[in-house]
Every structure is written in C-alpha cells, then in structure tokens.
C-alpha positions as CSV (number, residue, x, y, z in Angstrom):
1,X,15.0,152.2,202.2
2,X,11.5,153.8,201.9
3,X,13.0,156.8,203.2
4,X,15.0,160.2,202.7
5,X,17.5,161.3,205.4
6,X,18.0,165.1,205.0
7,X,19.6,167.8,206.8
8,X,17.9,171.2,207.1
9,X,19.8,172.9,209.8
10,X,22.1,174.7,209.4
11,X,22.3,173.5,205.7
12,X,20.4,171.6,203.7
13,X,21.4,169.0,201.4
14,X,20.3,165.4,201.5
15,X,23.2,162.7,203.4
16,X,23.8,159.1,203.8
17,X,21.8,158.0,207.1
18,X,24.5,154.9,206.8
19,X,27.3,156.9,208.0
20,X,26.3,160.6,209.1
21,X,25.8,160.1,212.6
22,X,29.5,158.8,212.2
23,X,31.7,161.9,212.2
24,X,29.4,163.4,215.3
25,X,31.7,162.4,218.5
26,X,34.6,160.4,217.3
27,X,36.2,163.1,215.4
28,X,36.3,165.6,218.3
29,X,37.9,163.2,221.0
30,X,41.1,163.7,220.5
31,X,41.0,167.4,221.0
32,X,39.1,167.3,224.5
33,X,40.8,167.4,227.9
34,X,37.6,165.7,229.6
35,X,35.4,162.7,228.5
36,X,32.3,163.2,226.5
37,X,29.1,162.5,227.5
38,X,26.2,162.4,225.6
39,X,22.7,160.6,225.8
40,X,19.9,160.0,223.0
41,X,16.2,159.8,223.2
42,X,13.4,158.3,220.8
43,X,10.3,160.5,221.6
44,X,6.4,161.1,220.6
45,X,5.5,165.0,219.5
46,X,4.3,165.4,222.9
47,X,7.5,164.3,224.6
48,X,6.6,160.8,226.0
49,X,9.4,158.3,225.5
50,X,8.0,155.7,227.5
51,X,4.0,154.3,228.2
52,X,2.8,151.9,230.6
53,X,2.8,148.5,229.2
54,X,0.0,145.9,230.6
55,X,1.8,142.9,229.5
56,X,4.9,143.7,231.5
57,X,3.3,146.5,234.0
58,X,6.4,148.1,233.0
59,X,7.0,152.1,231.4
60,X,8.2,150.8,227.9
61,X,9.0,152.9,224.8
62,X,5.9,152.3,222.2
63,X,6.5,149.8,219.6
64,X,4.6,152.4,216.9
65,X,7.3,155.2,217.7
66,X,10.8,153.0,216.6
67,X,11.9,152.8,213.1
68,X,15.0,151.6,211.3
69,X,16.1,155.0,211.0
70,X,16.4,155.5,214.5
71,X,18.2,152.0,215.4
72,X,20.6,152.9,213.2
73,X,21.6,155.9,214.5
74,X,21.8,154.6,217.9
75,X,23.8,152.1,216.8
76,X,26.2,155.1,215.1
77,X,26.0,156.5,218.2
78,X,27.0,153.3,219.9
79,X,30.2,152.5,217.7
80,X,31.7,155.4,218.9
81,X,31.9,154.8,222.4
82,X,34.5,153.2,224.7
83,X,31.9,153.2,227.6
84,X,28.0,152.3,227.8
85,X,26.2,153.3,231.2
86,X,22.7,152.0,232.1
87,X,21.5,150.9,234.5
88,X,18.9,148.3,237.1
89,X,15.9,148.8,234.8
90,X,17.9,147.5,231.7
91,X,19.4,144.9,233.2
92,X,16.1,143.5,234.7
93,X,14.3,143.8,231.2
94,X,17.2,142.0,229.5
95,X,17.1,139.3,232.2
96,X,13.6,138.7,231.6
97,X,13.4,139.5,227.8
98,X,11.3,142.6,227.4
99,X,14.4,144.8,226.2
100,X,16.7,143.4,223.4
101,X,20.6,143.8,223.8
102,X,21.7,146.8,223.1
103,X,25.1,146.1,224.9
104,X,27.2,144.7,221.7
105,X,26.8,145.3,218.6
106,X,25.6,143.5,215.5
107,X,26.2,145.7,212.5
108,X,28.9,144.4,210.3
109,X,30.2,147.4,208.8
110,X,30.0,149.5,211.9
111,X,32.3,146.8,213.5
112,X,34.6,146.8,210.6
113,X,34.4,150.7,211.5
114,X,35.6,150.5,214.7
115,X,38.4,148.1,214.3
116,X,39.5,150.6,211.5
117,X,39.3,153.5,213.9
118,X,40.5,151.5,216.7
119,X,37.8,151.7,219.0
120,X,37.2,148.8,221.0
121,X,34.5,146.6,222.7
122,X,33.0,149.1,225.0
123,X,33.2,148.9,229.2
124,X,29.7,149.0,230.8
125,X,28.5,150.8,233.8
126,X,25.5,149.7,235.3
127,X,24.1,152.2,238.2
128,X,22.2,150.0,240.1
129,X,21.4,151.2,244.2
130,X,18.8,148.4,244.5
131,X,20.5,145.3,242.4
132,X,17.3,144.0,242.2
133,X,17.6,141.8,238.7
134,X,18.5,138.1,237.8
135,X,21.8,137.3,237.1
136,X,21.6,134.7,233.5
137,X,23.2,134.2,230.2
138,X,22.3,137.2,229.1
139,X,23.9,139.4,231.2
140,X,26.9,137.1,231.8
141,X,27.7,137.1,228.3
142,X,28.7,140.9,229.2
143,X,30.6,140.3,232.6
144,X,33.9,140.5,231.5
145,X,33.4,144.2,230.3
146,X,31.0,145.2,233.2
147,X,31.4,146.9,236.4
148,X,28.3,147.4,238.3
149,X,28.1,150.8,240.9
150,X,25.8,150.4,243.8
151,X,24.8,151.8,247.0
152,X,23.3,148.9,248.2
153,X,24.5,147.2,251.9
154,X,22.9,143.9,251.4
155,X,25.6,141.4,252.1
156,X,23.7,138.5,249.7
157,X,23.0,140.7,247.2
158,X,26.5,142.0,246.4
159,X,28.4,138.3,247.1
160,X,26.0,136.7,244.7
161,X,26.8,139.4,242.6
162,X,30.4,139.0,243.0
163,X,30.2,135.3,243.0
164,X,28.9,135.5,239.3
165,X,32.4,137.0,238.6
166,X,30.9,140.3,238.2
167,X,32.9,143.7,239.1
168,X,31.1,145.8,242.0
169,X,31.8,149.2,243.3
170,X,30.4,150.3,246.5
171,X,29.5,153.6,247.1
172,X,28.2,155.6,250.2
173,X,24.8,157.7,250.4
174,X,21.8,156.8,248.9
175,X,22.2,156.9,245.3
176,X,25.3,157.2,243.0
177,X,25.4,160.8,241.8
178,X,26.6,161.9,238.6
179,X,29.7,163.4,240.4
180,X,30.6,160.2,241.6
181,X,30.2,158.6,238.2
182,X,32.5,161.5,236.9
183,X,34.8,160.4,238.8
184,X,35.2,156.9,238.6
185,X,34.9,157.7,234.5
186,X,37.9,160.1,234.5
187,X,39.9,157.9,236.6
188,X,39.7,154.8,234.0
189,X,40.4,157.1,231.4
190,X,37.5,156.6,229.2
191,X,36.8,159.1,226.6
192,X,33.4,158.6,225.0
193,X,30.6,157.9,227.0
194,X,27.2,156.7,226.0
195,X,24.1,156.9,228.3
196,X,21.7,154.2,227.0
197,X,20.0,154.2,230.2
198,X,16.7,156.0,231.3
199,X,16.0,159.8,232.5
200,X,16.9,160.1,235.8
201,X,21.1,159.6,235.3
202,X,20.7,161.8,232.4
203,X,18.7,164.6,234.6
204,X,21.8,164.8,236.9
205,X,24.2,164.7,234.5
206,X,22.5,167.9,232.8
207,X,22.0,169.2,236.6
208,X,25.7,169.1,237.0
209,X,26.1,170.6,233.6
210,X,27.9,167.1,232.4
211,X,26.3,165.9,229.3
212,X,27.8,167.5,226.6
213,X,25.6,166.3,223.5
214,X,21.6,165.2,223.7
215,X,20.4,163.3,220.9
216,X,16.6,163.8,220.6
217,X,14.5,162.0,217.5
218,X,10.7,162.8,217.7
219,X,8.7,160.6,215.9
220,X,5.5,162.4,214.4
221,X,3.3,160.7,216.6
222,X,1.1,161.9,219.6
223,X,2.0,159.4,222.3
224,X,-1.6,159.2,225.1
225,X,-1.2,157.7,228.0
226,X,-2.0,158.2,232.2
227,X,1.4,156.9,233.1
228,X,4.3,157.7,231.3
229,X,7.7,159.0,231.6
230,X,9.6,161.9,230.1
231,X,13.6,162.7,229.5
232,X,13.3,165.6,232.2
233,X,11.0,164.4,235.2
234,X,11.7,168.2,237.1
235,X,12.2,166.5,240.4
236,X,16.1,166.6,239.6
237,X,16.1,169.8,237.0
238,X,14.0,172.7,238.9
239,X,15.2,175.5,236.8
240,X,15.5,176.3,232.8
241,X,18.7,174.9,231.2
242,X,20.2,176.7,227.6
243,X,20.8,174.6,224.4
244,X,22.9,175.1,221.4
245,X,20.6,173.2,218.5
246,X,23.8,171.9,216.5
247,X,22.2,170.4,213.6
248,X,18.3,169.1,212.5
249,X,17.5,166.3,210.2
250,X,14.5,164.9,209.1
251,X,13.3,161.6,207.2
252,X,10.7,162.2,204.7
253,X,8.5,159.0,202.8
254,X,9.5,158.3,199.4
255,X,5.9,157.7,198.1
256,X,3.9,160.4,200.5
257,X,6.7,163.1,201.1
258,X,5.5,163.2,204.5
259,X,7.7,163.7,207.3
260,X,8.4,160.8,209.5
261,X,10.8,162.0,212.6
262,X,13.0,164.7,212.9
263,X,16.4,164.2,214.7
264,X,17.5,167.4,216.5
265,X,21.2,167.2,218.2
266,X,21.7,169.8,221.1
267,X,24.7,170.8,222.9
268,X,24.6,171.6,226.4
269,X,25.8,175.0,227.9
C-alpha cells in the first residue's frame, strides 16, 4: 500500500487501515436497547458526492475521488451489519451496470471475520415508491435476503415484482418515512443497520434524530460541476443539527507526504 492510515483525533498514533474500522459498531451492539444506524459518504473538499455523468445522464460519484482506502473501509463498515438499506437508484444502476455490487461481500478475511463473530449474510431493504428498475440476475441473485418497501399502487408493477419471488411491503402515503422504516427495523429485530443508499433516506433519518454514526471521507479534491448532489439537500433538514466529531484519520503518500483524504466519524445528537 502506497499509503499511511493515521489517526490524529483524539490521539495520534499510526493504525492498521485493514482492521480499524472494525471495532467501530460491532463492539457496542450488545450494549444498545435500539438498532444502530449509521450511514457513510465519500466526498470532494467542497462537499459534492455525486456529478452529473453524460454517459449515463445520471448524478454518479466521480471516478477521481474513490481510492482503495475508502472501499475498504466501506467494506469494514459493511461486515458489520445484519441489514443494508438502499434503495430505487441502486437497484436500477446495478440492473443496468453503472454501479458494482455492493450488496455481498468479496473480502476473504472480512468473511472469515464475520463467521468468527457470528454475523451473518446481511437482510436488504430497498425503499423504492416508484419501482421503476429491471428485475435480472443481478438483483435476483439477492432475492432471498431482500424485501423491498414501496408506496407504489400499480397492480403490474408490484405482481411482477412478486412474481420474481421478491418480498414487497406496502405502505400508505407518498413516500416511506424513516419512522416507518424504524419500525419495520425494530420489529425484525435487526441490530446494525447500514445505509448504502443516497441522501434523501439519510436526511430523514437525521431529521428524526435516527442515525446514530455518519461516516464522512473527503477526498482532497475540488469536485466542479452545474448538477450535482450533496449528503444534506435542505429540502428535508431546514435547521442546524449538532455533531460529536468521534475520531479523525487521515491517509498521507508514502513518497510525497501529502495528504490524500481525511476520514472524520460523527455521532449524532
């Protein structure tokens, strides 16, 4: 790795990027009364995690802001859930191939992790009110461990759904608020929760004051673009919400010593 991973806040010392992100949730579970929620964003100095793309006239997060670094820490992230959420936008790019799958994961050791920590094959909620994607492989190869929450009324939309052998919960209302999703989380139980998906279900889960952690990496890179999209739009979140900064890292070149993203990890009052 051309990289160092070190921790400046509250302490420094230099860690082990392989397993730090590890101990964050999974060690605290046992001790909580109420699932944990908690969401992560890749972003450009300027806050932009997403940029119009022309080849898929699609809000897509810029190839030149990922790293290694990052992936692997959402994949830390990932082991130590026992629920994913996403939702219609994801689906649609996996159907059509301009997002990857993020649903399962590929990582060797962190699978030999979570059958050592008993943590299982994660369920996954998709929040979909328009159900407007393609039903293929790729997303059947999750069907088993997927239930998708809608709003939707259309009668062909939901039995072809359904007749793909997928699990649908109907909802009243316009969209599926994140008190609704609260409560169809606490009654199956499910203790860690991962948001993988975009703002918006984040936005009301900090409006309802139910995200618990928010993972945030900036990559130092200014991110231009007329279209664009940000982790808190303000049509959800009108006022100022407090944050606890828990703990800062940043990855610093081998060769240049220059700094290439800091990871900051809030917690939510």
């Amino acid at each position: 790795m051309t990289s160092e991973f070190i921790k400046i806040y509250p302490e420094f010392k230099k860690v082990d990027i392989n397993n730090e992100y590890l101990r964050n949730i999974f060690i605290n579970l046992s001790k909580r009364y109420k699932p944990y929620y908690y969401a992560n964003f890749l972003m450009g100095v300027n806050g932009r995690i997403a940029i119009y793309d022309k080849k898929y006239k699609k809000l897509l997060t810029p190839s030149k802001i990922m790293s290694k670094n990052d992936f692997l820490i959402f994949c830390q992230l990932h082991a130590q859930s026992d629920c994913l959420v996403t939702n219609t936008n994801y689906l649609k790019g996996l159907s059509e191939g301009y997002y990857g799958d993020i649903l399962s994961l590929k990582d060797s050791k962190l699978k030999k992790w979570k059958e050592k920590n008993k943590v299982g094959i994660p369920k996954i909620i998709v929040i979909s009110n328009s159900l407007n994607f393609k039903i293929n492989k790729k997303i059947l190869n999750h069907k088993d461990n997927m239930i998708i929450l809608t709003t939707n009324k259309s009668k062909r939309k939901i039995n072809n759904i359904k007749k793909h052998g997928i699990k649908l919960k109907k909802y009243n209302g316009k969209e599926i608020s994140a008190k609704s999703l609260d409560k169809y989380i606490r009654s199956n139980k499910y203790k860690s929760i991962y948001f993988i998906a975009g703002p918006k279900i984040v936005e009301n889960m900090i409006d309802q004051s139910l995200l618990d952690t928010l993972y945030c990496t900036t990559s130092q890179k200014l991110v231009g673009s007329k279209k664009y999209d940000t982790i808190v739009r303000g049509d959800i979140i009108e006022d100022i919400k407090d944050l606890d900064l828990r703990n800062i890292y940043i990855t610093k070149n081998k060769k240049t010593k220059k700094i290439e993203e800091i990871y900051q990890e809030y917690t939510l009052k």
